[in-house]
C-alpha positions, -999 to 999 in steps of 0.1 A, spaced: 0 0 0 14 32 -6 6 69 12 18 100 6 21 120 35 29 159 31 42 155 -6 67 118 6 57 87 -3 60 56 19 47 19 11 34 0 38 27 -42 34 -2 -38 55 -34 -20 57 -31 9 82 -48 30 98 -46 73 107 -36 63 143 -7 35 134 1 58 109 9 88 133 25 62 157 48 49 134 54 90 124 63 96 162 34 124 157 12 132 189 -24 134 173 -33 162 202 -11 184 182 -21 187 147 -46 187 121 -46 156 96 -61 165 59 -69 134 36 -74 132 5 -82 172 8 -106 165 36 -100 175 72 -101 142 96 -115 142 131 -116 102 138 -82 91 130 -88 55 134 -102 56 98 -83 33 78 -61 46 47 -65 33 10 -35 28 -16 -31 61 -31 -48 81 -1 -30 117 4 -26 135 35 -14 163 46 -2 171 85 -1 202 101 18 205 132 7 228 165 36 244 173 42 269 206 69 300 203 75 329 224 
């Protein structure tokens, strides 16, 4: 299965899902905003598709 995630592709052998995705991405879910396939994503246990898109935009404090 392959993704692209914010323009990079990666192949996975398994179907995976927002979450493992994220995990595997060492990405904390609390602290962005996940767009697939040009759609903004609340539940991120939704499972991914070959050829899905997304796009991940990190929180990120300054001062």
């Amino acid at each position: 299965m392959n993704i692209i995630v914010n323009g990079k592709r990666f192949e996975f052998e398994k179907e995976i899902n927002l979450s493992d995705l994220l995990i595997f991405l060492n990405i904390d879910e609390k602290k962005c905003v996940i767009e697939l396939n040009k759609e903004i994503i609340k539940d991120y246990n939704i499972k991914l598709s070959n050829g899905d898109k997304i796009e991940i935009i990190r929180m990120v404090g300054g001062g």
